[in-house]
C-alpha positions as CSV (number, residue, x, y, z in Angstrom):
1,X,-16.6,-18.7,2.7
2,X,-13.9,-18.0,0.4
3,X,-16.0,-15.3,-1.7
4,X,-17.2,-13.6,1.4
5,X,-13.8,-13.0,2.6
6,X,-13.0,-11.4,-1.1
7,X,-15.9,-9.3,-0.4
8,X,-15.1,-8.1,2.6
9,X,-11.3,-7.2,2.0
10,X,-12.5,-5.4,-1.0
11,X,-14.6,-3.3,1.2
12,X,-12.6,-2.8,3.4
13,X,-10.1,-1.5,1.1
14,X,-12.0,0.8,-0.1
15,X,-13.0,1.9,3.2
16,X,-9.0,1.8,4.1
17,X,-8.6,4.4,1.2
18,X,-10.9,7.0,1.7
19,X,-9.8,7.2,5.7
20,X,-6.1,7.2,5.0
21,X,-7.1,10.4,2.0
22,X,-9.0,12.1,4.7
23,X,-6.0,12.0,7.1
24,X,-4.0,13.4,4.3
25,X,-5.9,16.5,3.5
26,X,-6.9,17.1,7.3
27,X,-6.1,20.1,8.8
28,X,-5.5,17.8,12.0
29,X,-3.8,14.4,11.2
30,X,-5.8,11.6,12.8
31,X,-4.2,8.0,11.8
32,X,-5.2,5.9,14.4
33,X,-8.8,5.3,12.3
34,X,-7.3,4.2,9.0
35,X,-4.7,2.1,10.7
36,X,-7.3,0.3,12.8
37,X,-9.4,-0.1,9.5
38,X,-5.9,-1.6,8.2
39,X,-4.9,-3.8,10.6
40,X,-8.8,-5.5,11.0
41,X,-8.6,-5.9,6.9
42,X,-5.2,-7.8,7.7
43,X,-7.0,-9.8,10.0
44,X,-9.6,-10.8,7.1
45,X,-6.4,-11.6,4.7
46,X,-5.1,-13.8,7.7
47,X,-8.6,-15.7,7.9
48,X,-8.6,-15.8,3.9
49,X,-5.0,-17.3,3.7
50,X,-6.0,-20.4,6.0
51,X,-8.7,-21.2,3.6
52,X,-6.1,-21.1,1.1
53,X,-7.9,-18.9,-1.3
54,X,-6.7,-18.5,-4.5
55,X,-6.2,-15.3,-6.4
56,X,-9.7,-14.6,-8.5
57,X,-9.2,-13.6,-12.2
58,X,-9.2,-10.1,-12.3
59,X,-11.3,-9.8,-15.4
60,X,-13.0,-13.0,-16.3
61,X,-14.7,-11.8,-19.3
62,X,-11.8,-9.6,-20.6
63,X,-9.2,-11.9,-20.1
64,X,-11.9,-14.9,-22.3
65,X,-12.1,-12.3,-25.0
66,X,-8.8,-11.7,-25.3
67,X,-8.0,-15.3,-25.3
68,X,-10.9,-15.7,-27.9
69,X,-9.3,-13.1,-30.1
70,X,-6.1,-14.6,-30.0
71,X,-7.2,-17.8,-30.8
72,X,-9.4,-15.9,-34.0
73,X,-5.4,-14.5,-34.8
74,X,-3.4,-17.8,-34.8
75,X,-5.9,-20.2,-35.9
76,X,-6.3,-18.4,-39.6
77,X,-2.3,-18.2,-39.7
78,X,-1.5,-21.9,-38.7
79,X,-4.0,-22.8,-42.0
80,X,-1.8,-20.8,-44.1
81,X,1.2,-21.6,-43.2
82,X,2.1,-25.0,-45.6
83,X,4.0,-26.4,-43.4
84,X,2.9,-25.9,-39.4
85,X,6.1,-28.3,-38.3
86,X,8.9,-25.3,-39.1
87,X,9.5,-24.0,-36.0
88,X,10.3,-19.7,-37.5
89,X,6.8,-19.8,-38.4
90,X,5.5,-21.6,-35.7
91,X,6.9,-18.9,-33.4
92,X,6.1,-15.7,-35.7
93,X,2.5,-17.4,-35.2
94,X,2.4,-17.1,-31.5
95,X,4.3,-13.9,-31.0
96,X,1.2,-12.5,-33.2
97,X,-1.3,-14.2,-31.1
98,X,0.3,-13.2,-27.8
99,X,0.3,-9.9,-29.1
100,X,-2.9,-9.6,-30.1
101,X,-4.4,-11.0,-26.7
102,X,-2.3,-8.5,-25.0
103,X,-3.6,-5.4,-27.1
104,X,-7.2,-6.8,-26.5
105,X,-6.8,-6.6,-22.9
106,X,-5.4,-3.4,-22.9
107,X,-8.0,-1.9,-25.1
108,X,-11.2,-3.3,-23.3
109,X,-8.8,-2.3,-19.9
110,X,-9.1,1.3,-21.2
111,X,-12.5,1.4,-22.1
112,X,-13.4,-0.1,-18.8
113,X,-11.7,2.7,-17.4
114,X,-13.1,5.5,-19.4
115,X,-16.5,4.5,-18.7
116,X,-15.8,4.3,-14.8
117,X,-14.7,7.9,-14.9
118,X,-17.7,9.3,-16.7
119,X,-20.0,7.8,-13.6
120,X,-20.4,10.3,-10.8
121,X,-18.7,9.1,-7.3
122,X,-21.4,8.0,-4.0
123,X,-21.0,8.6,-0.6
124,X,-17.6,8.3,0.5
125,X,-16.9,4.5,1.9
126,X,-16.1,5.9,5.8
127,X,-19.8,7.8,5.5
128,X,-22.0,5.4,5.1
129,X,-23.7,4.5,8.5
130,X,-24.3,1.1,8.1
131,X,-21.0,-0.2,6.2
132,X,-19.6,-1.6,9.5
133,X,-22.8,-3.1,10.8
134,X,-22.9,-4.9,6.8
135,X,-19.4,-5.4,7.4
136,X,-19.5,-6.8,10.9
137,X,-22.2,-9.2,10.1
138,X,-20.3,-10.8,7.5
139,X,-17.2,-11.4,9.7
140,X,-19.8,-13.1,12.3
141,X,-21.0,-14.8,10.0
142,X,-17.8,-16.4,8.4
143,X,-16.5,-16.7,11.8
144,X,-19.4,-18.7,12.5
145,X,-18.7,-20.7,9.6
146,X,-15.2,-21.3,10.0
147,X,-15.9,-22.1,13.8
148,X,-17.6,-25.4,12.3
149,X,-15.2,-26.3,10.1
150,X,-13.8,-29.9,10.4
151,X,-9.8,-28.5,9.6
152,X,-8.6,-27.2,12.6
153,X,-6.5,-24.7,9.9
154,X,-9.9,-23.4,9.3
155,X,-10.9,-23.4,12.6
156,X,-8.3,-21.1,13.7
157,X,-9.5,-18.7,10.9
158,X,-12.4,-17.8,13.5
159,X,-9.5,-16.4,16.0
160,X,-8.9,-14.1,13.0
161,X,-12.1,-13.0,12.0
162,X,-12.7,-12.3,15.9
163,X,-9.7,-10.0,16.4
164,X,-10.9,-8.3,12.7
165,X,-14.2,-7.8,14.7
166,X,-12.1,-6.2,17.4
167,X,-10.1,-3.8,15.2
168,X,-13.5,-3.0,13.2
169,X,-14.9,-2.0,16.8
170,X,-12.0,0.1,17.2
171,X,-12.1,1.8,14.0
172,X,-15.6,2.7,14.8
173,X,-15.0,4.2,17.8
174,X,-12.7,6.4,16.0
175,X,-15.2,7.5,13.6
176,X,-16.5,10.4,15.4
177,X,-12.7,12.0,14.8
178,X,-12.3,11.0,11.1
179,X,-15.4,13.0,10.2
């Protein structure tokens, strides 16, 4: 359940973005889309908090590597240091591993970006036809699933999801006007 709600907030942050930059640039300012589209994403973060979920790694396999590579820097200098129990090299040794992990991340960060710009954009978010039936479906469907939960915390994350299937209807109905 707790993935699926991930899921779903990221989409509908994405979908949050592109209707709040098209209210920007519009000749006519329309912000009652973006902000219904907001409020059914606070909805999901509601449902999400009752199950308690807990913030997802941003980059599993960047932040291994960069553990990996520090471990590759301090492991080498604790077996030439003669005497690992003095404390000045001791802390030389992990300011150069910290170090090192940090650049790591930032570099593979950086390339991650570079390569994300050089891939042409889709469809904008708010275009695609069948994002809110894809998205309304999964809010069903972990309603449904928080509707049989034993916790009665969980329980209640089904009044959530319902009122997020309420704004998402709203937000729809706008979508004529955000076009």
């Amino acid at each position: 359940m707790a993935p699926r709600l991930r899921h779903l907030d990221r989409e509908l942050t994405a979908t949050v973005t592109d209707a709040q930059c098209r209210d920007w640039v519009a000749d006519r300012p329309d912000r009652v889309g973006f902000a219904r589209l907001g409020q059914a994403r606070q909805e999901i973060r509601t449902a999400a908090d009752r199950y308690r979920v807990a913030a997802p790694i941003a980059d599993g396999p960047t932040a291994l590597s960069a553990v990996a590579a520090g471990a590759l820097v301090v492991l080498p200098l604790l077996l030439l240091v003669p005497d690992p129990t003095r404390p000045l090299p001791l802390a030389g040794i992990a300011v150069a591993g910290v170090w090192a992990t940090s650049g790591l991340r930032a570099g593979l960060r950086r390339l991650r970006i570079r390569s994300a710009r050089g891939t042409p954009d889709g469809p904008a978010p708010i275009d695609d036809p069948y994002r809110y039936a894809r998205q309304r479906r999964g809010i069903e469907a972990c309603a449904l699933s928080a509707r049989a939960d034993r916790s009665y915390r969980r329980r209640a994350a089904a009044t959530d999801l319902e009122y997020a299937l309420d704004w998402l209807a709203a937000a729809q109905e706008e979508l004529p006007r955000l076009r």
